[in-house]
C-alpha positions in Angstrom: 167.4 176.8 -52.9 169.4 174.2 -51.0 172.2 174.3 -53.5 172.8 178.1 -52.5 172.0 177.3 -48.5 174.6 174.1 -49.2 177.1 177.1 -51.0 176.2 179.6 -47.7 176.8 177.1 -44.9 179.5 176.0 -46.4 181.0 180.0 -46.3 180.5 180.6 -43.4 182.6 177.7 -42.1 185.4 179.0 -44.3 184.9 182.4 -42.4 184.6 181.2 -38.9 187.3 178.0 -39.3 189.9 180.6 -40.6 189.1 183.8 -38.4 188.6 185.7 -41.9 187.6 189.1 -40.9 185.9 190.0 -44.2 185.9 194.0 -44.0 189.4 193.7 -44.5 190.9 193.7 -47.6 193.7 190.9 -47.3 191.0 188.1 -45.6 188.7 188.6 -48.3 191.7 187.4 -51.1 192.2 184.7 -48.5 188.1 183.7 -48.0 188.2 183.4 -52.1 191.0 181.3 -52.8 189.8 179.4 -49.2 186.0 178.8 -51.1 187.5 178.1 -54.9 189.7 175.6 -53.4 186.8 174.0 -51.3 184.5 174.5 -54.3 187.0 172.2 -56.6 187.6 169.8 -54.2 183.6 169.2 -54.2 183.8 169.1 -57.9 186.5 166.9 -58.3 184.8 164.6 -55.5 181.6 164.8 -57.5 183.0 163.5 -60.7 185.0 161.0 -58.7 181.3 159.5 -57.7 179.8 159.8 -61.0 182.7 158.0 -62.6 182.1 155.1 -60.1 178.7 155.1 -60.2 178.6 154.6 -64.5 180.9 152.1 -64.5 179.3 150.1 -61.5 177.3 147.0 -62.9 174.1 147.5 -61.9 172.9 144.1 -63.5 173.0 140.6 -62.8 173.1 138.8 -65.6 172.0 135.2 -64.1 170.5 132.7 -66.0 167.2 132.0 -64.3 166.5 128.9 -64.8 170.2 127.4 -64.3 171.3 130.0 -61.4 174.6 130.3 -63.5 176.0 134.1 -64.1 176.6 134.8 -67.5 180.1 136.6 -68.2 179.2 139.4 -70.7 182.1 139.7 -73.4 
């Protein structure tokens, strides 16, 4: 449900930004290539974050009774 509001929202700033009459022919070619692009760019941001976020260390691999960090190889 907030998926499709977030997909909405998002619409109707591409249609109010842009001035894009939709009961005309031409501003409805230029609200779908408008929303693709917009809906790539999220994508491609998306796997950008994902990408980060899996090849983040999330561990810290200290010894605990030294304090030392240990350098995985």
């Amino acid at each position: 449900m907030l998926l499709i509001m977030f997909l909405l929202l998002g619409a109707f700033f591409i249609v109010s930004n842009e001035n894009i009459r939709l009961n005309v022919t031409e501003d409805r070619s230029k609200f779908g290539d408008f929303y693709y692009s917009w809906i790539g760019g999220l994508y491609e941001k998306a796997t950008g974050i994902t990408g980060f976020v899996i090849n983040s260390e999330w561990l810290d691999y200290r010894n605990s009774t030294k304090n030392e960090i240990i350098v995985r190889k």
